[in-house]
Predicted model as a PDB file, atoms N, CA, C, CB and O in Angstrom, pLDDT in the B-factor column:
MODEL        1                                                                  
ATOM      1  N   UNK A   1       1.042   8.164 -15.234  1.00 69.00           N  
ATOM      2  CA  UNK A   1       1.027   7.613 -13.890  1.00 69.00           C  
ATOM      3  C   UNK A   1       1.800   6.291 -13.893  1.00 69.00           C  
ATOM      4  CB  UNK A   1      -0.436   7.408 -13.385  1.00 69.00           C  
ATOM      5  O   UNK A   1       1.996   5.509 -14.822  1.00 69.00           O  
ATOM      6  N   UNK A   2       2.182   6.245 -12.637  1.00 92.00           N  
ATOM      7  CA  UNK A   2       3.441   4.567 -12.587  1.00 92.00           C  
ATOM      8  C   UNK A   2       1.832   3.642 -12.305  1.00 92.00           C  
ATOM      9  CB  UNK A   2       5.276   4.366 -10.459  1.00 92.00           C  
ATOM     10  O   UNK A   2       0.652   3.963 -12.170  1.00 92.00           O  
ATOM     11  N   UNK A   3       2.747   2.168 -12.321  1.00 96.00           N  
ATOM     12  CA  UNK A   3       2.256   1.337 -12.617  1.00 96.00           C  
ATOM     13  C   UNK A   3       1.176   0.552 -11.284  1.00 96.00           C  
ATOM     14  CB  UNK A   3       3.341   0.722 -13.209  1.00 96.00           C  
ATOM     15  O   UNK A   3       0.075   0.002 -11.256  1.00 96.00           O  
ATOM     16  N   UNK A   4       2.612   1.013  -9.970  1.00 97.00           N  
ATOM     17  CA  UNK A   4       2.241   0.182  -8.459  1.00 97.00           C  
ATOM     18  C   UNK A   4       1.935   1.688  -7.828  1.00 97.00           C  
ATOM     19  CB  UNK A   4       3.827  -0.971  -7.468  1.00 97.00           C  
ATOM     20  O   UNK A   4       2.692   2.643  -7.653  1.00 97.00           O  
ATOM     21  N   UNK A   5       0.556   1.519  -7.564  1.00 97.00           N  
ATOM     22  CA  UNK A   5       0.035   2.100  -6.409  1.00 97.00           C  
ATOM     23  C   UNK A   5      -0.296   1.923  -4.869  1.00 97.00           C  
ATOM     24  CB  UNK A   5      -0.724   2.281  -6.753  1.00 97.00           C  
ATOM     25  O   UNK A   5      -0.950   0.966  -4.453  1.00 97.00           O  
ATOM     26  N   UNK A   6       0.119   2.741  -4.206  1.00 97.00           N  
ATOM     27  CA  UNK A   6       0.549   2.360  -2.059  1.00 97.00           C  
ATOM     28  C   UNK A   6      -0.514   3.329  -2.191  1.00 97.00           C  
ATOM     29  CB  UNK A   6       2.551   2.916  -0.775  1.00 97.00           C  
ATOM     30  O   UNK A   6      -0.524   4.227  -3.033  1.00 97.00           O  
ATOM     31  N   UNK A   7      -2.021   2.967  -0.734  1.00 96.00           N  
ATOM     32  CA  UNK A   7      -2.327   3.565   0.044  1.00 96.00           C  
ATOM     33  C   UNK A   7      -2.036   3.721   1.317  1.00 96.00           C  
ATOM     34  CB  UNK A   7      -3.031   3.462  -0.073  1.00 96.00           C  
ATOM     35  O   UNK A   7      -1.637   2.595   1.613  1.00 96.00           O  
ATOM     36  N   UNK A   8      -1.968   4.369   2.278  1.00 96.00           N  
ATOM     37  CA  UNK A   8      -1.958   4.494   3.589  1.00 96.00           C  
ATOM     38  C   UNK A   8      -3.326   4.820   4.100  1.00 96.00           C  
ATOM     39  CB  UNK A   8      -1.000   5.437   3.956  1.00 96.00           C  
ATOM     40  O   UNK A   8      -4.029   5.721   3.643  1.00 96.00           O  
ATOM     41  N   UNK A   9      -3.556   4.253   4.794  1.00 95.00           N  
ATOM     42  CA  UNK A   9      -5.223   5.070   5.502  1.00 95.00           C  
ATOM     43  C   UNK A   9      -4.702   4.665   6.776  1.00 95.00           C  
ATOM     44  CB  UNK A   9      -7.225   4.300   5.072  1.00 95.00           C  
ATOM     45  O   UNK A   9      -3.810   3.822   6.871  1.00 95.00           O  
ATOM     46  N   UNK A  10      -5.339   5.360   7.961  1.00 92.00           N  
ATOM     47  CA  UNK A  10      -5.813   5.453   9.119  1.00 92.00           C  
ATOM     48  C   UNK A  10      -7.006   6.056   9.654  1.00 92.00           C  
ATOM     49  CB  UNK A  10      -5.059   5.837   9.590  1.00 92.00           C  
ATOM     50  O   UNK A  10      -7.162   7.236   9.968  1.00 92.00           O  
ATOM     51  N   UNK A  11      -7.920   5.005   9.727  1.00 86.00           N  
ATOM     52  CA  UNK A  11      -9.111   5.725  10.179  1.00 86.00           C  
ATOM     53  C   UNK A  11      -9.724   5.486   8.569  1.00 86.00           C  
ATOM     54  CB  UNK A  11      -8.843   7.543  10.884  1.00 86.00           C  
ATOM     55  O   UNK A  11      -9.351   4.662   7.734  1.00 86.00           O  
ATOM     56  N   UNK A  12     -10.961   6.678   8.454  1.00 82.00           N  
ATOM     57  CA  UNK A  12     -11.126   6.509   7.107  1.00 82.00           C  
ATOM     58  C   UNK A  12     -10.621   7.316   5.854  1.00 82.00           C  
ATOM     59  CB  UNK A  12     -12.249   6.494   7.046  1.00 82.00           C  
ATOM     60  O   UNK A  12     -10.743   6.481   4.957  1.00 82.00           O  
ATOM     61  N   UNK A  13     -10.255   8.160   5.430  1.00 87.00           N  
ATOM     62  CA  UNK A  13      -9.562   8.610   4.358  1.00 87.00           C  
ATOM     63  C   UNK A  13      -8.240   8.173   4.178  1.00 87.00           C  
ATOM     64  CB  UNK A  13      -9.564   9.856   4.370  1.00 87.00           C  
ATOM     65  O   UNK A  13      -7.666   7.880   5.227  1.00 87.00           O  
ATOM     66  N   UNK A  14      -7.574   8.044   3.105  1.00 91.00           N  
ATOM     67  CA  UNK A  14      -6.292   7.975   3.031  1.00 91.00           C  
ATOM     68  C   UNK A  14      -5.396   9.036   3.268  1.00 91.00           C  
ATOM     69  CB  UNK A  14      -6.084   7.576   2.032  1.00 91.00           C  
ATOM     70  O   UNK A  14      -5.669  10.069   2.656  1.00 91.00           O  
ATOM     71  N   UNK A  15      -4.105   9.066   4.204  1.00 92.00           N  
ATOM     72  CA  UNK A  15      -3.385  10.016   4.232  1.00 92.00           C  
ATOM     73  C   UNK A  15      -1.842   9.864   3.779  1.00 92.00           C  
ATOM     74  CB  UNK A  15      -3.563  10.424   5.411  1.00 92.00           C  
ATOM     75  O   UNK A  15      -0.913  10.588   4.137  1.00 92.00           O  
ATOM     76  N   UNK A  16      -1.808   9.217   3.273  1.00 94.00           N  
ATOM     77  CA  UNK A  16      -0.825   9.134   1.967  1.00 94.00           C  
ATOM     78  C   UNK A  16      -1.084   7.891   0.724  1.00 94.00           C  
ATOM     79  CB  UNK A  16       0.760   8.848   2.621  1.00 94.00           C  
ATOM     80  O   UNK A  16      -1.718   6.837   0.689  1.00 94.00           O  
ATOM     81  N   UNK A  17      -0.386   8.510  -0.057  1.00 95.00           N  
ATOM     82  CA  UNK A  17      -0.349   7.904  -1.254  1.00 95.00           C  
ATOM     83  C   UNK A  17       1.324   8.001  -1.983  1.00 95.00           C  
ATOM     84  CB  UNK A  17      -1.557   8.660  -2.131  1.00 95.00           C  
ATOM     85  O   UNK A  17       2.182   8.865  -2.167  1.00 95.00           O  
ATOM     86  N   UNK A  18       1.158   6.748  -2.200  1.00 96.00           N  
ATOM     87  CA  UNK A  18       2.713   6.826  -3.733  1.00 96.00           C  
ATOM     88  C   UNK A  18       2.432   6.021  -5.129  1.00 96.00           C  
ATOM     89  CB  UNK A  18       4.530   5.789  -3.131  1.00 96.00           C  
ATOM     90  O   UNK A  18       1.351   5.452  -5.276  1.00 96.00           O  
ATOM     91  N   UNK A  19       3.342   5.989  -6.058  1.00 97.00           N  
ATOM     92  CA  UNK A  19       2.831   5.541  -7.098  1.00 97.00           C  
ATOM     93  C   UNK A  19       4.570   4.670  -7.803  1.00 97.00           C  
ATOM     94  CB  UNK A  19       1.944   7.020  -8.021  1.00 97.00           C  
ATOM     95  O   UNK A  19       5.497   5.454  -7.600  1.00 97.00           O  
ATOM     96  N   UNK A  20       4.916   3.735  -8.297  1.00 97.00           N  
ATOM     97  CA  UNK A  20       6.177   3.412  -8.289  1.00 97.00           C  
ATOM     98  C   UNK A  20       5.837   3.063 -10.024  1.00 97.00           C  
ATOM     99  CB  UNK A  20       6.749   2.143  -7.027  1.00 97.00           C  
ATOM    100  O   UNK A  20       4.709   2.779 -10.428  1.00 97.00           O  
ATOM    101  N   UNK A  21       6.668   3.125 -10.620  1.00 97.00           N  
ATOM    102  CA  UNK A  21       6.767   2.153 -12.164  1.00 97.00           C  
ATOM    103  C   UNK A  21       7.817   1.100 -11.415  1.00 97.00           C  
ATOM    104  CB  UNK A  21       7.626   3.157 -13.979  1.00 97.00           C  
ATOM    105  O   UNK A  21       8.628   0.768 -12.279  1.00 97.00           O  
ATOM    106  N   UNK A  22       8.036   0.633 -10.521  1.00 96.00           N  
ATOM    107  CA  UNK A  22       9.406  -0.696 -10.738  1.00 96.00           C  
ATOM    108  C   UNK A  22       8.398  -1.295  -9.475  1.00 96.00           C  
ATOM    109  CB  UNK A  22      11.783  -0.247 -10.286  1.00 96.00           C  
ATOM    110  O   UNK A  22       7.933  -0.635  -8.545  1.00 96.00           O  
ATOM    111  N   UNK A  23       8.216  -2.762  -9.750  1.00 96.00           N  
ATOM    112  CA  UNK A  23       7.570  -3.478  -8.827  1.00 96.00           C  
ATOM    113  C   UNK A  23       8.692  -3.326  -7.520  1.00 96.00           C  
ATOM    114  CB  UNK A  23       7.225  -5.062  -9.421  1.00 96.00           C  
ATOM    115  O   UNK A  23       8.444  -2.412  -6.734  1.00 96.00           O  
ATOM    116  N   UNK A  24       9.767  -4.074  -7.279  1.00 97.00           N  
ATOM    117  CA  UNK A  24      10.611  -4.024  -6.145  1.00 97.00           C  
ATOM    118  C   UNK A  24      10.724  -2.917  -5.464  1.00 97.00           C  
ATOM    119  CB  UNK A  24      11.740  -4.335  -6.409  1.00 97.00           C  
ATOM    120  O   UNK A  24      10.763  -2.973  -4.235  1.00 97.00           O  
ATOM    121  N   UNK A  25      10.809  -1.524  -6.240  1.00 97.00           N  
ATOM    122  CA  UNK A  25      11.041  -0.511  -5.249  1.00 97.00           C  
ATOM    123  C   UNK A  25       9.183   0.172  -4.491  1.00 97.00           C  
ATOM    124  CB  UNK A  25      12.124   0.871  -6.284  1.00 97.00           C  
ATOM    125  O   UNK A  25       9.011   0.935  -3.541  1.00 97.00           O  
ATOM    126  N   UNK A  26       8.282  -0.400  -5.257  1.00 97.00           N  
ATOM    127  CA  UNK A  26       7.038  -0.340  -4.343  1.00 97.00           C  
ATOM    128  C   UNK A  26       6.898  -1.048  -3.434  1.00 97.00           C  
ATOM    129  CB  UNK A  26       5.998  -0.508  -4.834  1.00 97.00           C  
ATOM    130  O   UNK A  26       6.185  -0.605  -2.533  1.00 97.00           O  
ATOM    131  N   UNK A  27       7.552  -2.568  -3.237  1.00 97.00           N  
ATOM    132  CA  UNK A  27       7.404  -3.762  -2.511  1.00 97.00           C  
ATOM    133  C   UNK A  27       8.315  -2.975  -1.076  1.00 97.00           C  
ATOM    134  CB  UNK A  27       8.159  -5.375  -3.441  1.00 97.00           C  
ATOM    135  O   UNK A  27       7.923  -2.981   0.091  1.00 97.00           O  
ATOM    136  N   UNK A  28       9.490  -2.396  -1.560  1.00 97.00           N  
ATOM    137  CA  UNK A  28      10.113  -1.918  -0.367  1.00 97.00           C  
ATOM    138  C   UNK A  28       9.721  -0.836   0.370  1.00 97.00           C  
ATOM    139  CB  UNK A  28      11.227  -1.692  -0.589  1.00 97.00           C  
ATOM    140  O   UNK A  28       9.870  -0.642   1.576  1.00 97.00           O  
ATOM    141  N   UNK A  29       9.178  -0.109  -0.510  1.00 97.00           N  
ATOM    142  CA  UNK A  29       8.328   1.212   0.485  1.00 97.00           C  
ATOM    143  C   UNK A  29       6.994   0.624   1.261  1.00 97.00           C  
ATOM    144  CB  UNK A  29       7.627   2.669  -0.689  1.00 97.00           C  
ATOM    145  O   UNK A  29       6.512   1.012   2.326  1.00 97.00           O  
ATOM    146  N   UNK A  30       6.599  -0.324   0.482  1.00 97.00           N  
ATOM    147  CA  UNK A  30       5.461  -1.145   1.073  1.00 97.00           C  
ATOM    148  C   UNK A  30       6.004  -1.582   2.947  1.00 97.00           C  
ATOM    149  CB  UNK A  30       5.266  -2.804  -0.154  1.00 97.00           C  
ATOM    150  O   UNK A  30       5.496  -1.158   3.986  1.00 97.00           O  
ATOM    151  N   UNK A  31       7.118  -2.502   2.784  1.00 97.00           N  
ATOM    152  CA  UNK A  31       7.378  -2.695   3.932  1.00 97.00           C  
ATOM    153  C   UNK A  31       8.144  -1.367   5.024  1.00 97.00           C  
ATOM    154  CB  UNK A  31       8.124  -3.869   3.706  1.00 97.00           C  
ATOM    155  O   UNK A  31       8.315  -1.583   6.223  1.00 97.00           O  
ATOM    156  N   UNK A  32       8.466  -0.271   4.483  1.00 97.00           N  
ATOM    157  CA  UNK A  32       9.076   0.768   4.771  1.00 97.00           C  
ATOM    158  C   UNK A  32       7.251   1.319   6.160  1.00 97.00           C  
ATOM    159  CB  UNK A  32       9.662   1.861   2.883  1.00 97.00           C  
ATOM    160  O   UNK A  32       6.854   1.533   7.306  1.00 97.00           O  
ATOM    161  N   UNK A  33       7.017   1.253   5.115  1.00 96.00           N  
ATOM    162  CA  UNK A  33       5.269   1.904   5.594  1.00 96.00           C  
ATOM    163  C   UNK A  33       4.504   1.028   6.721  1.00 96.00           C  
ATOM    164  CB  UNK A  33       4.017   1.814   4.074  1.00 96.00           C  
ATOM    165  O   UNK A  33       3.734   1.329   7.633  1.00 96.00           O  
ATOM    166  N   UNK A  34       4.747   0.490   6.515  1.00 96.00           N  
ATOM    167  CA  UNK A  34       4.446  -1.273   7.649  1.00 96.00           C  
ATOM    168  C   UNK A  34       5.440  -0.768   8.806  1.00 96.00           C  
ATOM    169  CB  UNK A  34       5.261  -3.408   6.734  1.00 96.00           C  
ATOM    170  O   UNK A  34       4.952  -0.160   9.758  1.00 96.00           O  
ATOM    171  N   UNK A  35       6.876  -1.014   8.745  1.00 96.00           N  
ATOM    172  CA  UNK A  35       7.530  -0.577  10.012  1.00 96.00           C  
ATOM    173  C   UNK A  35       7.456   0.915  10.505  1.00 96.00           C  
ATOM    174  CB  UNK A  35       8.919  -0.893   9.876  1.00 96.00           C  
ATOM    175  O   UNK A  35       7.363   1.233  11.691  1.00 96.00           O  
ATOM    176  N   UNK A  36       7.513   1.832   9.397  1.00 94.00           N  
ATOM    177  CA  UNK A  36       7.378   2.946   9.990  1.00 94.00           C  
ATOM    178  C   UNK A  36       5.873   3.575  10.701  1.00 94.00           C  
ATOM    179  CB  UNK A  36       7.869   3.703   9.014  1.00 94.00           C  
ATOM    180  O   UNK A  36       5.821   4.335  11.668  1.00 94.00           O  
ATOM    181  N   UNK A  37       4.470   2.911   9.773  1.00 92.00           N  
ATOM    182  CA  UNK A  37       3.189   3.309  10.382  1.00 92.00           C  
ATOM    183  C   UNK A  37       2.636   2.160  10.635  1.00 92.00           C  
ATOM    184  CB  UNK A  37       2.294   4.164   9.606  1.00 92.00           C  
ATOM    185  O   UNK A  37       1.458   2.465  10.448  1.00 92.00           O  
ATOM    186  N   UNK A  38       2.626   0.992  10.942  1.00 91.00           N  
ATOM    187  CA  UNK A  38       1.901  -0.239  10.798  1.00 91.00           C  
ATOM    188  C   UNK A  38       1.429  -0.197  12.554  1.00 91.00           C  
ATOM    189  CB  UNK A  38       3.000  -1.741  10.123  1.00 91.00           C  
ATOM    190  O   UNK A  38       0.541  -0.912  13.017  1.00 91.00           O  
ATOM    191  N   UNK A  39       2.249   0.807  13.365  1.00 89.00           N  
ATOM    192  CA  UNK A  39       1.765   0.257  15.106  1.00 89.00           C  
ATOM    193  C   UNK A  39       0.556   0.857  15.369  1.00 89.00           C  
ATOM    194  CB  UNK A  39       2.836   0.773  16.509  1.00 89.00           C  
ATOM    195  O   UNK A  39      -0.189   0.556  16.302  1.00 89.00           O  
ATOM    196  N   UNK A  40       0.275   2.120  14.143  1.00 91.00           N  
ATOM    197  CA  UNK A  40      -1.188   2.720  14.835  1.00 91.00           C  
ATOM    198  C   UNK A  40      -2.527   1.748  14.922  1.00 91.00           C  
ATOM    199  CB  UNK A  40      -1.716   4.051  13.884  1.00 91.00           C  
ATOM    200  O   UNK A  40      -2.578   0.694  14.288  1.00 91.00           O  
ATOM    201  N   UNK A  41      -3.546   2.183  15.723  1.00 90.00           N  
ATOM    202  CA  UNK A  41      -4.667   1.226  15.557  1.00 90.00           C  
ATOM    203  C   UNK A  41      -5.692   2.220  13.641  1.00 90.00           C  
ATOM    204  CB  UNK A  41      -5.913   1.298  17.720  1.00 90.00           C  
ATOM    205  O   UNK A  41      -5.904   3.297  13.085  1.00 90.00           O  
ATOM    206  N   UNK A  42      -5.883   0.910  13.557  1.00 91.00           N  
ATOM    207  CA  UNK A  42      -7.162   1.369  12.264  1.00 91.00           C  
ATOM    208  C   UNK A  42      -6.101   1.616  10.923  1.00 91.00           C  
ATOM    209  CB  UNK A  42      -8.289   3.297  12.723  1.00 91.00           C  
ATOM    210  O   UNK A  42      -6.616   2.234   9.992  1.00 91.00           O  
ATOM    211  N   UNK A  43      -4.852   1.242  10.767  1.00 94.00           N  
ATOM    212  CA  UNK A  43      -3.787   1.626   9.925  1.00 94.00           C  
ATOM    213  C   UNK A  43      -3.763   0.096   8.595  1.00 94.00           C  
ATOM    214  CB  UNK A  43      -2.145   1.858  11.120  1.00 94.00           C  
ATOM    215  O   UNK A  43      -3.567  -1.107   8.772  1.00 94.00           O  
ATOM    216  N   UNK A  44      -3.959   0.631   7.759  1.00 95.00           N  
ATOM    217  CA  UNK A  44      -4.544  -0.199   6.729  1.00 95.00           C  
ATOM    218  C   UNK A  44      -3.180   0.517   5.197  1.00 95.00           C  
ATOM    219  CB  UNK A  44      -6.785   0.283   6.557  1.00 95.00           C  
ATOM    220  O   UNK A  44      -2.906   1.661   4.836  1.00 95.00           O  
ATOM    221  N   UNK A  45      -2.735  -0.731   4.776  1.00 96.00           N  
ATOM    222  CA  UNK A  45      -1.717  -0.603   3.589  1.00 96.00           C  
ATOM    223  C   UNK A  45      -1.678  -1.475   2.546  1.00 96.00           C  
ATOM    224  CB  UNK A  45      -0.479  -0.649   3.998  1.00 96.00           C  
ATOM    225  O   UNK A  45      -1.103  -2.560   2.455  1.00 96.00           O  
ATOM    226  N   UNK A  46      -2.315  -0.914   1.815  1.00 96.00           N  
ATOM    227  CA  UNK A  46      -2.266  -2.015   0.689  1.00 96.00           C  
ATOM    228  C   UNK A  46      -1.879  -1.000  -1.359  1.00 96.00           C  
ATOM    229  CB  UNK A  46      -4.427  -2.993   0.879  1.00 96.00           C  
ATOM    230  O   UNK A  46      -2.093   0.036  -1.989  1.00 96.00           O  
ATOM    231  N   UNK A  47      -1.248  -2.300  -1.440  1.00 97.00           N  
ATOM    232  CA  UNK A  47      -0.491  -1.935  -2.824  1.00 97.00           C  
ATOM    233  C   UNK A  47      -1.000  -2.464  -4.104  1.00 97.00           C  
ATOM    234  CB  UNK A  47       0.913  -2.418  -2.793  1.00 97.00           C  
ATOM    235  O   UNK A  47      -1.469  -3.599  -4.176  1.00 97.00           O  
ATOM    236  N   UNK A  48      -0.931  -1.793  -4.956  1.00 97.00           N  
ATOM    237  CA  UNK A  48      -2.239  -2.180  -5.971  1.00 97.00           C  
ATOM    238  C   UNK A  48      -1.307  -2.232  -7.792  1.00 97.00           C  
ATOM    239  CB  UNK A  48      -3.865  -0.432  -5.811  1.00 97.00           C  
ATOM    240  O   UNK A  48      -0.701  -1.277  -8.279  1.00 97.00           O  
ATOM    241  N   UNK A  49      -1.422  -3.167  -8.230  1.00 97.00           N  
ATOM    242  CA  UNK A  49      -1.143  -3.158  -9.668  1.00 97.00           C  
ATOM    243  C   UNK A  49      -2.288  -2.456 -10.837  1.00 97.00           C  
ATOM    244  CB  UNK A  49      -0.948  -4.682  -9.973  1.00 97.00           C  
ATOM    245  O   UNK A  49      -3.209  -2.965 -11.477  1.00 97.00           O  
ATOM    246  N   UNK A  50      -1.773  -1.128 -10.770  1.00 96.00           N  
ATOM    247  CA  UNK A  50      -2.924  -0.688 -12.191  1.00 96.00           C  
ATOM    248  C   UNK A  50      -3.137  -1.202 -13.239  1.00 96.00           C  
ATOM    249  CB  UNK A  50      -2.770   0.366 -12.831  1.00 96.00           C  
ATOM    250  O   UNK A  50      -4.265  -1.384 -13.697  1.00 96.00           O  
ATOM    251  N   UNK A  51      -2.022  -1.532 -13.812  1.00 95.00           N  
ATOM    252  CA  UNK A  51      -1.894  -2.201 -15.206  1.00 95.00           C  
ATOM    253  C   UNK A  51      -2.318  -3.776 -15.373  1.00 95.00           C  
ATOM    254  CB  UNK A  51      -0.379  -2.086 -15.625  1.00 95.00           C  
ATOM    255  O   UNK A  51      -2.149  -4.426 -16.405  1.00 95.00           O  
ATOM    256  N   UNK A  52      -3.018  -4.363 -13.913  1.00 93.00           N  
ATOM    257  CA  UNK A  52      -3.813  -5.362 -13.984  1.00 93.00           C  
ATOM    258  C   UNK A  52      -5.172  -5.786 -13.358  1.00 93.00           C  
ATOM    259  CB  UNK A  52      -3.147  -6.046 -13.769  1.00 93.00           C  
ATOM    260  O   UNK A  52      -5.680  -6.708 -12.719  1.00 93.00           O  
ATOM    261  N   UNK A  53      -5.537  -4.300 -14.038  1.00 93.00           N  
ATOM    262  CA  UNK A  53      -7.229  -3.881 -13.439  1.00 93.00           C  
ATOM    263  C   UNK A  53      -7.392  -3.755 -11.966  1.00 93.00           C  
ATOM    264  CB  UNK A  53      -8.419  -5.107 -13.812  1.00 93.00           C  
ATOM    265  O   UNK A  53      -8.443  -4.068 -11.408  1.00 93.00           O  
ATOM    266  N   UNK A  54      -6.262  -3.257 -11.280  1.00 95.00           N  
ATOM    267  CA  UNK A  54      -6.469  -2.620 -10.131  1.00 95.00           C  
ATOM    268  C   UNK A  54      -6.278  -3.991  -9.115  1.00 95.00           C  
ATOM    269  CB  UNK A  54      -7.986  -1.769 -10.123  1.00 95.00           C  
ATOM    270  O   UNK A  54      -6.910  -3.960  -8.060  1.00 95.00           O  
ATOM    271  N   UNK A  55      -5.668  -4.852  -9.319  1.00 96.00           N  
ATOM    272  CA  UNK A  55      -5.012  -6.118  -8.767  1.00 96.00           C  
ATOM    273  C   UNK A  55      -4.208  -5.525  -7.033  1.00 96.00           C  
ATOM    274  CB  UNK A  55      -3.603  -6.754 -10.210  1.00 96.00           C  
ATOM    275  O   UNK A  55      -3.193  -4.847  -6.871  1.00 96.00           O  
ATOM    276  N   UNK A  56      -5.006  -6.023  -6.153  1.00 96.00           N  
ATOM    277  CA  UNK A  56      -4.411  -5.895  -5.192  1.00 96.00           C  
ATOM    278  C   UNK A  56      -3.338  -7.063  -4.786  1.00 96.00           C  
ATOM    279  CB  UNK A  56      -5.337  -5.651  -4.382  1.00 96.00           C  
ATOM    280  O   UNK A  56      -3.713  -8.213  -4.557  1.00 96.00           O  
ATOM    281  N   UNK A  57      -1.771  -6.602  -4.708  1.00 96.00           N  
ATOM    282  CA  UNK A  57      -1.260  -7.370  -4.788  1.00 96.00           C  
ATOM    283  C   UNK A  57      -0.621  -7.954  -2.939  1.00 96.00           C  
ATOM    284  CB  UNK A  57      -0.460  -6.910  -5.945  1.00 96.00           C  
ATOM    285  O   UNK A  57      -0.372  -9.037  -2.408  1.00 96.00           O  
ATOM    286  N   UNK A  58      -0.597  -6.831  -2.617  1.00 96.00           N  
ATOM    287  CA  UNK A  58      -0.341  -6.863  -1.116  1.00 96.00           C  
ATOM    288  C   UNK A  58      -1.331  -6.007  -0.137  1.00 96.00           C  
ATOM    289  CB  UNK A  58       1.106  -6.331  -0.901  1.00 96.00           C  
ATOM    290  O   UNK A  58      -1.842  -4.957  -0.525  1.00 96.00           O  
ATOM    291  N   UNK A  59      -1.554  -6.543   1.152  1.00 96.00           N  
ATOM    292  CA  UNK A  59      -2.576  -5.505   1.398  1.00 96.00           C  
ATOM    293  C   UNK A  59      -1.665  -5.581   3.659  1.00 96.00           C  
ATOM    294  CB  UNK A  59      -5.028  -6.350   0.819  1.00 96.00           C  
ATOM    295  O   UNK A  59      -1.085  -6.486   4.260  1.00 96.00           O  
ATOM    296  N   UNK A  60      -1.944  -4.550   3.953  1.00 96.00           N  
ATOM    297  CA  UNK A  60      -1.667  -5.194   5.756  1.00 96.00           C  
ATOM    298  C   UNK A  60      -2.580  -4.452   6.528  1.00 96.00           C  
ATOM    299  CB  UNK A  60       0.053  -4.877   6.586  1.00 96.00           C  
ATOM    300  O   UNK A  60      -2.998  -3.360   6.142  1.00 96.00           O  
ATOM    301  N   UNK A  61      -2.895  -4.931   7.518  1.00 94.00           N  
ATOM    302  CA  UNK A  61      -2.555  -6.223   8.230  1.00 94.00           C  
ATOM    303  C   UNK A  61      -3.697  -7.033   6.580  1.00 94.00           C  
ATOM    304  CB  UNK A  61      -3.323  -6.372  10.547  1.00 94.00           C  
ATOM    305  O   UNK A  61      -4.692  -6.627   5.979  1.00 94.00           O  
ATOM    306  N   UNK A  62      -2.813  -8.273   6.452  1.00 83.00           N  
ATOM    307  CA  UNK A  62      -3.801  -9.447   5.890  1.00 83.00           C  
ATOM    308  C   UNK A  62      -4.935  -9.918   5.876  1.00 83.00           C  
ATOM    309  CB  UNK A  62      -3.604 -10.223   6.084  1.00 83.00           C  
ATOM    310  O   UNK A  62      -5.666 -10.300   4.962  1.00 83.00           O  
ATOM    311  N   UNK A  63      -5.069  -9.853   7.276  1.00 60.00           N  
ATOM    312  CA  UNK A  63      -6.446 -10.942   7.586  1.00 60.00           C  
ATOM    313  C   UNK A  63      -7.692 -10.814   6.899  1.00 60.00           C  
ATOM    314  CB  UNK A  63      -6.967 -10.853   9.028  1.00 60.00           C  
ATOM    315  O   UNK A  63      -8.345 -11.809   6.582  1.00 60.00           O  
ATOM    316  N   UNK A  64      -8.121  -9.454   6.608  1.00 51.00           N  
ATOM    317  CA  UNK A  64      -9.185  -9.098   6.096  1.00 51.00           C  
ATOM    318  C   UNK A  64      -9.364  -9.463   4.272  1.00 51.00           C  
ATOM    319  CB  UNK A  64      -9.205  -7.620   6.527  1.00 51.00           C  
ATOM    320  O   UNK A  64     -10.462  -9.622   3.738  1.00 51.00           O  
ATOM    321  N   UNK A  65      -8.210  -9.530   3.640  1.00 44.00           N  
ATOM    322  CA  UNK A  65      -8.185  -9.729   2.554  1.00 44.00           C  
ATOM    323  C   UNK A  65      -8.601 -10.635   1.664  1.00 44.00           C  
ATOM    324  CB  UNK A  65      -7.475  -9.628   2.479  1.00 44.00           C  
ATOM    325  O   UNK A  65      -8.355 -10.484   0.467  1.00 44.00           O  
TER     326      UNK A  65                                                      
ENDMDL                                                                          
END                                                                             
């Protein structure tokens, strides 16, 4: 398994997932996922470092974090 893990949720389950080994190209799908799904209501994205005990490194919207 790669290193950077993306959820997508809306609502409650997740309905997508990706997994990247290169930090930058997760950071860009990160924001890819933000413009392309970020307008729904209840739409939650956050990106996670495995290889540092599950380190959430980015999460959107923010506030809650």
């Amino acid at each position: 398994m790669d290193r950077y893990h993306q959820t997508l949720t809306i609502g409650a389950p997740p309905v997508m997932r990706g997994w990247w080994a290169d930090q930058a190209t997760a950071e860009r799908q990160y924001l890819r996922w933000i413009g392309e799904r970020g307008g729904r209501e209840g739409t939650r994205i956050t990106l996670i470092d495995e290889a540092d005990g599950g380190r959430v490194l980015k999460a959107w919207p923010d506030q809650d974090r």
